[in-house]
N, C-alpha and C positions, 0 to 999 in steps of 0.2 A: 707340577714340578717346574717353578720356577728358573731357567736358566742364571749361570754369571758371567757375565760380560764387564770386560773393564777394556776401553776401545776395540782393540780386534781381536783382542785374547776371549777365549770362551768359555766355559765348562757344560756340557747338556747332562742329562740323565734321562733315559728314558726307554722302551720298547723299542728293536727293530721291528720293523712294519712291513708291510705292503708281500716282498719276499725275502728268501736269504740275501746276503751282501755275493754281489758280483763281482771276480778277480779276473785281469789280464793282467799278459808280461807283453810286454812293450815292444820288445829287443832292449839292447845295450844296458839288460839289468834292470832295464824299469818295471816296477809292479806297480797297481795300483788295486786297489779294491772300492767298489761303492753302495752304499747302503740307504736308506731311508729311516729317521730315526723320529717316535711319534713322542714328545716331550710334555705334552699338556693335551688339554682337553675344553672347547667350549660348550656352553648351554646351546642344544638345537633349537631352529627356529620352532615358534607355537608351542613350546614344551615337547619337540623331539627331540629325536635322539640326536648325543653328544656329538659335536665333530670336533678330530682329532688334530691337533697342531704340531707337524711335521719340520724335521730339517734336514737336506738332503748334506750328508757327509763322504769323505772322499780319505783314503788313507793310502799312503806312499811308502815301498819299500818294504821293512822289516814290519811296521805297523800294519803293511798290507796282508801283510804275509800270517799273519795274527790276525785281522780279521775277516781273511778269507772264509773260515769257520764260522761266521754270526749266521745263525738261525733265526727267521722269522719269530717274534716272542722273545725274543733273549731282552732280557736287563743289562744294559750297558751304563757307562760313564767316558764320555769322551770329552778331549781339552783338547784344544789346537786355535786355530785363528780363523775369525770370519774373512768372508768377502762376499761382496755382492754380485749375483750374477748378473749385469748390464743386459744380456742379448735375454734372460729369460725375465726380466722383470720389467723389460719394454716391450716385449712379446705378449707378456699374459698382466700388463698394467698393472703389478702389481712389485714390492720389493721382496725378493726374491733373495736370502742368503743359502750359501755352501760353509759346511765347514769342513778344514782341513785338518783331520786329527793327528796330534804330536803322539796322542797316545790314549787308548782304549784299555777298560776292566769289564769284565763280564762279571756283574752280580748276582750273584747265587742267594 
């Protein structure tokens, strides 16, 4: 499942992964929620098994609040805008995106 990207706008579709999506409140009305979302899938090394191609996503506010609820397995569609995370993709030498969801569907 090919992602759409047009500069920092995005669109993903894919499995939450790894666990459910994790919610805090901030104070001053801040929510956020964050999740791991698993989009695609590579050929394993020597003909093993597949490895999974992840993007870590972040939702604010009423979209947090929405999905607070993502269950490990759920079928999503999330749009929002990249960015790169600088300190973890100097870290682990690797480019490293976040996305920041405008907005989330849970497909059924």
């Amino acid at each position: 499942m090919t992602p759409i990207v047009k500069g920092t706008t995005a669109v993903f579709w894919g499995r939450v992964s790894g666990k459910d999506a994790t919610y805090k409140e901030l104070g001053n009305n801040r929510r956020v929620a964050n999740f791991s979302l698993q989009y695609d899938s590579l050929p394993g090394e020597d003909g093993g098994r597949r490895k999974g191609v992840y993007i870590n996503c972040s939702a604010w506010g009423e979209v947090a609040d929405f999905a607070q609820n993502l269950e490990r397995g759920d079928t999503v569609l999330c749009a929002g805008y990249l960015v790169k995370d600088d300190y973890r993709s100097h870290k682990e030498n690797a480019d490293i995106y976040q996305l920041t969801c405008d907005f989330i569907s849970v497909m059924h």
